[in-house]
N, C-alpha and C positions, 0 to 999 in steps of 0.2 A: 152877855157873858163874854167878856173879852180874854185875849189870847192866852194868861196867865192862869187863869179862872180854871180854860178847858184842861191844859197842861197839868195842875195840880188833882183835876177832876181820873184822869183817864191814867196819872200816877197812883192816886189810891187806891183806882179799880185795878189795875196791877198788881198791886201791895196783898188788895183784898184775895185776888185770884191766885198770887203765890200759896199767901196760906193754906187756902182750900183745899190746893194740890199737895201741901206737904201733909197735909193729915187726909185725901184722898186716897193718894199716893200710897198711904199708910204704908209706913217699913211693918211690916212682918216678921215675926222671927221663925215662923214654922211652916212648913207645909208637907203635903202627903199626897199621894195617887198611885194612880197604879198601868202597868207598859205590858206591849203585847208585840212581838217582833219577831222575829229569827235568831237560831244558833246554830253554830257546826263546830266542827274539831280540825285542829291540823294537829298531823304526827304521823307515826309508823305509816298508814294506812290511809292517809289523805292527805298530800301535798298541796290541792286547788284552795283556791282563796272562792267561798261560797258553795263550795261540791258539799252532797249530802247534807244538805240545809232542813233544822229540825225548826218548829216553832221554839218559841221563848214567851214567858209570862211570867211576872214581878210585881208585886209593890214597893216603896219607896217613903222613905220619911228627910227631908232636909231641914237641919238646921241653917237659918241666914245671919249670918256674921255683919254683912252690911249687903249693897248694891253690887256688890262685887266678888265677895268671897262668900261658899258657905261646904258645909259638909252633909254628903250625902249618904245614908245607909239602903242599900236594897236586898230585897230577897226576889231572888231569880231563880224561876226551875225552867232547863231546857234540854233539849234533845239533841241525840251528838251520837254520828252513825258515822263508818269508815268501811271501804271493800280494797283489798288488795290487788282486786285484778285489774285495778285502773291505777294504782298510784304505786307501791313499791316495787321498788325494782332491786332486791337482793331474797336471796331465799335462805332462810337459815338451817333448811333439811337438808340433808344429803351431801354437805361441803366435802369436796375433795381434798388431795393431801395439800394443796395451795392456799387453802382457807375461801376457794370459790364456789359460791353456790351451782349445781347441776340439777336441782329441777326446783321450781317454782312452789310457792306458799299459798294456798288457799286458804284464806283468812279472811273474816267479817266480824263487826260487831255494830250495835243498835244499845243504848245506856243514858238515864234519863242523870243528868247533872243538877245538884240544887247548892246556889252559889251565894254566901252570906258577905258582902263587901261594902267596905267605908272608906269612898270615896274623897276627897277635897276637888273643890269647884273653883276655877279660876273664869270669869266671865271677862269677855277682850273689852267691853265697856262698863258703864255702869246701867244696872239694868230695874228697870220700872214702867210703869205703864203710860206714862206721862210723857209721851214725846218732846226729848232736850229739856223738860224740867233737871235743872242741875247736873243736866249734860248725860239724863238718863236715855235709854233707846228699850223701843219695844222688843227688837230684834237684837239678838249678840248671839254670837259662837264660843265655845267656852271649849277648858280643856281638864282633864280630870285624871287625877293618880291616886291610887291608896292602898288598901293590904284586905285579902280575902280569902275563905278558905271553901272548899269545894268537897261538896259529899257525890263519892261517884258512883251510883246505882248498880254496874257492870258490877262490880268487883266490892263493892260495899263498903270502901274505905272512904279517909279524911286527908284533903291535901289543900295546903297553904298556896296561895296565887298571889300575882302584882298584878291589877287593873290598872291599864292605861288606854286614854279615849279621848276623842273629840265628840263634839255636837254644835247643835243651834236650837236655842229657846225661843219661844215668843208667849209675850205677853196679851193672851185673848181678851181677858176683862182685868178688871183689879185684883180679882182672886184667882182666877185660871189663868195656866199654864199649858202649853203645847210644848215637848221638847221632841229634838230625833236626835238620838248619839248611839254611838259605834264606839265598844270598850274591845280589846283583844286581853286574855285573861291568861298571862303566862303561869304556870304550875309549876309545883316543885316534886311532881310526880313524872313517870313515864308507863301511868297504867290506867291512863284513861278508856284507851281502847285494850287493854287490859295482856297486852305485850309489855314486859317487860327488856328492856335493850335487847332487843330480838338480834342483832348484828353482833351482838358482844361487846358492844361498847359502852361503858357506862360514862354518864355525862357527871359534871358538878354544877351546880348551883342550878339554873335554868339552862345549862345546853345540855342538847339531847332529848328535852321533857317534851310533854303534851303541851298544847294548850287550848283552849276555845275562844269562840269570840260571839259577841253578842252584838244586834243590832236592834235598838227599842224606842218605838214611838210612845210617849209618855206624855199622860193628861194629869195634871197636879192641880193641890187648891189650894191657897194662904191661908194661914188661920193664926191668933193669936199677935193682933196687934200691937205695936211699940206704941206704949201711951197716947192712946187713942186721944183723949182727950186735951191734950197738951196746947195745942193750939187755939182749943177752943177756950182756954182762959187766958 
């Protein structure tokens, strides 16, 4: 077999092994799992970034747009506690005639959050399980914004949120998924921990309000292949 022979030979096997990987590879258009993490609250009565840290647990459904983009819906229920005697520093009893507080607020609360939000998925590469198939990576960090609403157990109401997050996915098999992301969930409330503009100040839009943040390890699974068959005729 001389040099042109092997050349043509180890070109088809290429040819052959692209294919393979594009219908391997299979695009997806669905997947589903379900995340187990932390949450907590900032506001009135928790300024610490991770203070009074509650678990967090969710399922999840994505749609895949392509390698790149897709939109995520989750349902998350989490727990979100706050003490005054470590974070606020203004008392709203007993203000004098200057409008300054003279003695301190003892205040606490404990309120389970369940948070309905649809995300968009921005992936910094293209992502697939195929390492550099069509410049896909196992690995990528992604970024996520979208609109959610928040039922808050303390107080039994319903408040509109903006999720905004990072993370990093990885692709375990052709069907599993690992991800870990960190959303912070501004609110268009200020009665999370169930104070109302305790200072007398009321905010617009997002300033002033609550808000939580969630951080969740997430095991997902592909399902519902893009014409599976396609390559194979």
């Amino acid at each position: 077999m001389n040099t042109i022979h092997r050349f043509i030979m180890i070109l088809s096997l290429l040819t052959i092994n692209a294919s393979i990987l594009a219908q391997d590879d299979a695009d997806f258009r669905m997947e589903v799992g379900g995340s187990i993490g932390t949450s907590y609250y900032l506001g009135d009565v928790n300024t610490k970034l991770y203070h009074h840290v509650g678990p967090g647990i969710g399922v999840l459904w994505r749609y895949l747009f392509d390698s790149r983009n897709d939109l995520k819906t989750t349902l998350t229920l989490g727990h979100v506690s706050g003490n005054s005697d470590v974070s606020i520093d203004y008392y709203p009893a007993n203000v004098n005639s200057k409008g300054v507080s003279t003695s301190p607020i003892n205040y606490s609360f404990s309120s389970q959050v369940v948070d309905l939000s649809c995300v968009y998925e921005i992936n910094f590469w293209p992502y697939g399980y195929y390492q550099n198939y069509i410049g896909r990576k196992r690995l990528t960090p992604f970024l996520q914004l979208g609109m959610g609403f928040t039922y808050i157990g303390e107080n039994k109401s319903v408040t509109a949120n903006i999720p905004i997050g990072l993370g990093m996915k990885y692709r375990l098999t052709k069907r599993l998924n690992l991800a870990f992301d960190w959303a912070i969930h501004f609110s268009l409330s200020d009665k999370i921990d169930g104070l109302d503009a305790p200072i007398g100040i009321r905010g617009e839009g997002f300033k002033n309000k609550d808000s939580y943040q969630m951080t969740l390890l997430t095991l997902s699974y592909n399902f519902s292949p893009i014409c599976p068959n396609c390559n194979k005729n």
